[in-house]
NULUMFI-700854 format. One record per residue (C-alpha): z, y, x. Coordinates in Angstrom, 3 decimals. Last residue first. Layout:
R        pz        py        px
R         Z         Y         X
...
END
This chain:
R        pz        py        px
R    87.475    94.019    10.816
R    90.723    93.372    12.562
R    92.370    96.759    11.373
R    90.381    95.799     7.689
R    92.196    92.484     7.543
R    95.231    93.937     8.946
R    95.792    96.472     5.922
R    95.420    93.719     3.115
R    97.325    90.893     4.928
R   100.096    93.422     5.447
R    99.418    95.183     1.151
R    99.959    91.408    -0.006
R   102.803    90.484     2.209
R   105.506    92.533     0.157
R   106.348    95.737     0.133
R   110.337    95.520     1.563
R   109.329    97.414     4.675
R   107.525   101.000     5.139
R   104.266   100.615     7.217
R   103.149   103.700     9.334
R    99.245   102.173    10.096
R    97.202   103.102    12.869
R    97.874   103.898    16.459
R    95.378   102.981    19.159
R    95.443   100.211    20.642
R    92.037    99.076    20.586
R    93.083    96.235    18.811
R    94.712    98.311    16.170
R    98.091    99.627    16.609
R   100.824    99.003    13.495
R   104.134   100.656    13.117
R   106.957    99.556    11.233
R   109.374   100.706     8.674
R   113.006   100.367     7.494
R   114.142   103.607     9.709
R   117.841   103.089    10.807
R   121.747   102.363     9.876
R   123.298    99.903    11.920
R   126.003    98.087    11.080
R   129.512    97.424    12.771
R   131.362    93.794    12.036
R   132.156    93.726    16.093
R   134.916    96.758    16.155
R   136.513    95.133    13.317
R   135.904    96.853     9.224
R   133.078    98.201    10.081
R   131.779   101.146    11.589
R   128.151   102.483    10.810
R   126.422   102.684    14.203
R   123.328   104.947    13.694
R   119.301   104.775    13.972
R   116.463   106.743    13.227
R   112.950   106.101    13.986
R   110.805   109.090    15.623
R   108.289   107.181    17.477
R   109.075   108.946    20.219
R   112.549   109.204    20.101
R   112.788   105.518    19.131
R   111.267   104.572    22.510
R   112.847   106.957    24.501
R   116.600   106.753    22.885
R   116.859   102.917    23.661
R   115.160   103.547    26.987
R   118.051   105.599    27.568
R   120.816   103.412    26.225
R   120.202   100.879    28.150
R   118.277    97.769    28.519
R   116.073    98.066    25.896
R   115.066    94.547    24.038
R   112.139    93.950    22.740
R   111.668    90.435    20.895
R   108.062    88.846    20.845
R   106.985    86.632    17.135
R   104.356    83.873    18.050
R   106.712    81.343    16.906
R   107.707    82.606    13.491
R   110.399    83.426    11.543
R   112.927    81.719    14.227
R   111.074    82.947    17.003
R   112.470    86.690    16.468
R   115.859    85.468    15.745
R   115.677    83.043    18.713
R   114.434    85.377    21.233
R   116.657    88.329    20.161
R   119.760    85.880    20.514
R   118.794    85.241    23.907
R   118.137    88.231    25.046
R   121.361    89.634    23.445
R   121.673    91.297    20.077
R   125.071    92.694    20.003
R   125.134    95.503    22.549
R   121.508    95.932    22.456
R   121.324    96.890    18.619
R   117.949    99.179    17.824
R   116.439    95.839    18.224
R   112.371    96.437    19.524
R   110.162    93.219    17.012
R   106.999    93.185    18.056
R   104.279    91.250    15.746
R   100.795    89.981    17.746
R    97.938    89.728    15.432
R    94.569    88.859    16.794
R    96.200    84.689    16.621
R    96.513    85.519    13.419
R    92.853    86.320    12.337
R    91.992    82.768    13.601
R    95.004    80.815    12.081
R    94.270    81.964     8.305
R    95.157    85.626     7.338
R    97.662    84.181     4.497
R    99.513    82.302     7.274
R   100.272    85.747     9.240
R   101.232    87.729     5.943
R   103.958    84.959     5.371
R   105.382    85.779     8.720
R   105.257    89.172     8.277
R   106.509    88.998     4.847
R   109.877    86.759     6.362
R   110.064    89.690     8.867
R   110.435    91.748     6.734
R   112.861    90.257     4.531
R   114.815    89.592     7.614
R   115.057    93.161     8.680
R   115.552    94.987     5.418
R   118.591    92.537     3.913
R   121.633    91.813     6.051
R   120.812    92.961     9.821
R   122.236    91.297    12.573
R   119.543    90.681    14.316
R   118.480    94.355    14.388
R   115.658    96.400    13.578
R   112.343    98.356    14.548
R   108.924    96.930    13.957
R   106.158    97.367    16.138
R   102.966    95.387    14.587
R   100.221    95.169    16.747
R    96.506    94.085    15.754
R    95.190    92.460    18.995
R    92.257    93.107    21.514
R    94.654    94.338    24.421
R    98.337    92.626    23.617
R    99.724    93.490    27.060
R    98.276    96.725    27.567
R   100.766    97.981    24.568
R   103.076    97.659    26.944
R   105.744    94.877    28.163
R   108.452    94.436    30.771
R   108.997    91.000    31.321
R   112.761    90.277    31.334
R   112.393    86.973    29.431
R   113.695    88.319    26.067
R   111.246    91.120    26.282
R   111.215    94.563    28.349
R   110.396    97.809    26.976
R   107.344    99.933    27.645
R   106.115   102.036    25.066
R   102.833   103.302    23.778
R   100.887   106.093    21.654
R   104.489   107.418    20.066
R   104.288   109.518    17.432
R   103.465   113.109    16.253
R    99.442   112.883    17.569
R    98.278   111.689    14.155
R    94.360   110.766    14.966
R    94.899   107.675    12.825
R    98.399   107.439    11.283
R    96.823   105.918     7.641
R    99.853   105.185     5.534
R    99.937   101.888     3.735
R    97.154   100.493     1.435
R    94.414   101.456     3.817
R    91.330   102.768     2.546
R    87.995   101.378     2.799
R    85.492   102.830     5.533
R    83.374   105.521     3.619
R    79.255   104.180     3.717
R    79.410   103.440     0.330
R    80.530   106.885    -0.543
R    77.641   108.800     1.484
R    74.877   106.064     0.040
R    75.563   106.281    -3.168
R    72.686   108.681    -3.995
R    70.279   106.899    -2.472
R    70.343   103.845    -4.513
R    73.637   103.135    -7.125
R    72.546    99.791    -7.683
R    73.736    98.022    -4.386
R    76.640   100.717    -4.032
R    77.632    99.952    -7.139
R    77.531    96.379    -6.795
R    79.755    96.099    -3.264
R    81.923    98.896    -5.183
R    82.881    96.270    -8.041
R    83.168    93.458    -5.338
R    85.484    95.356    -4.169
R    87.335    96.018    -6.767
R    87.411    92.275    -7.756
R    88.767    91.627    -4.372
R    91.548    94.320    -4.546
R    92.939    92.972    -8.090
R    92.624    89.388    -7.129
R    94.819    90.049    -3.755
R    97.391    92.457    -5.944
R    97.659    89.080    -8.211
END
C-alpha cells in the first residue's frame, strides 16, 4: 500500500514538473526525500569502524566499497526488536530484486560478546539471510569504541540466572551509501516498505 502511495506521488511530481515549465524547475530538480532520517553531512557519528566478523577478518567500511550498508546493532538473543528487523531486512532485500541486493550488504555488530559467540553470530545472522555479515568485538574496548561513536546505548538487564540476562540498547540502524559515506539513522520495527524505499534512492 505505502509502495502504491509513493509511486503514484511520484508520478504526480514526474507530471508537474513536465507541465509546470520554467518555473518548476528549482523543485523538480530537489533530490527526493528519504523516509527515515537524513544523516548526510552530520559529523556527530561514527564515519567507520573496524570490528572483526565470525571468521576473524577484521572488516571496514572499505570492505563493502560500491554498496549500500546497513549497520545494525543487536544481540542474538534478543526477543522481539532484533529479529523483526532483521526479518524486514531480509524481506526489503527480495523486494529490491537480486541486482539492487547484491549493492546492499547488511552488518549486524552484537552488543552481547559474552553470549553470542562467532559461531552463533554467523548462524543467526545467516539464518535471515545468506548474504547477512556478523560483527563481533573482541573485548570490551572495541565494544565501547564502536558504540561510542555511533552513540548506541546498551545495558545488561539481570535475569532471573546469571545466563537469562538482557540487553537493553538503541533499536536502530545506520545506513552508508556506496560511497560510504553516512546516510540514513533508521529506527527498527517500520516495516520493509520505508528500507526498500530509502535504498532505492541510496543506490540510485
Amino acid at each position: 500500500m505505502l509502495t502504491s502511495r509513493l509511486a503514484r506521488a511520484s508520478r504526480v511530481a514526474l507530471i508537474a514538473c513536465v507541465l509546470g515549465g520554467a518555473a518548476l524547475v528549482s523543485g523538480c530538480n530537489k533530490a527526493p526525500a528519504f523516509e527515515n532520517l537524513d544523516l548526510t553531512g552530520n559529523t556527530q557519528f561514527g564515519s567507520d569502524f573496524a570490528l572483526p566478523d565470525t571468521g576473524g577478518k577484521v572488516r571496514t567500511l572499505a570492505d563493502y566499497k560500491g554498496k549500500a550498508v546497513v549497520l545494525f546493532f543487536g544481540y542474538t538473543h534478543c526477543p522481539d526488536v532484533c529479529p523483526t528487523t532483521m526479518a524486514e531486512l531480509s524481506q526489503a532485500l527480495q523486494q529490491l530484486g537480486p541486482d539492487d541486493a547484491k549493492r546492499v550488504q547488511v552488518l549486524f555488530v552484537t552488543v552481547d560478546p559474552q553470549r553470542d559467540t562467532s559461531g552463533l553470530l554467523g548462524q543467526y545472522v545467516t539464518a535471515f539471510n545468506p548474504t547477512f555479515v556478523g560483527l563481533r568485538p573482541t573485548d570490551d574496548a572495541q565494544l565501547v569504541k564502536v558504540t561510542k561513536d555511533f552513540r548506541v546505548y546498551y545495558a545488561k538487564v539481570p535475569g532471573k540466572t546469571p545466563d537469562s540476562y538482557t540487553m537493553d540498547h538503541t533499536a536502530a540502524s545506520y545506513v552508508f551509501d556506496p560511497q560510504g559515506k553516512l546516510r540514513l539513522f533508521v529506527r527498527d520495527g517500520q516495516g520493509a516498505a520505508p528500507w526498500v524505499h530509502d535504498l532505492k534512492l541510496l543506490l540510485g
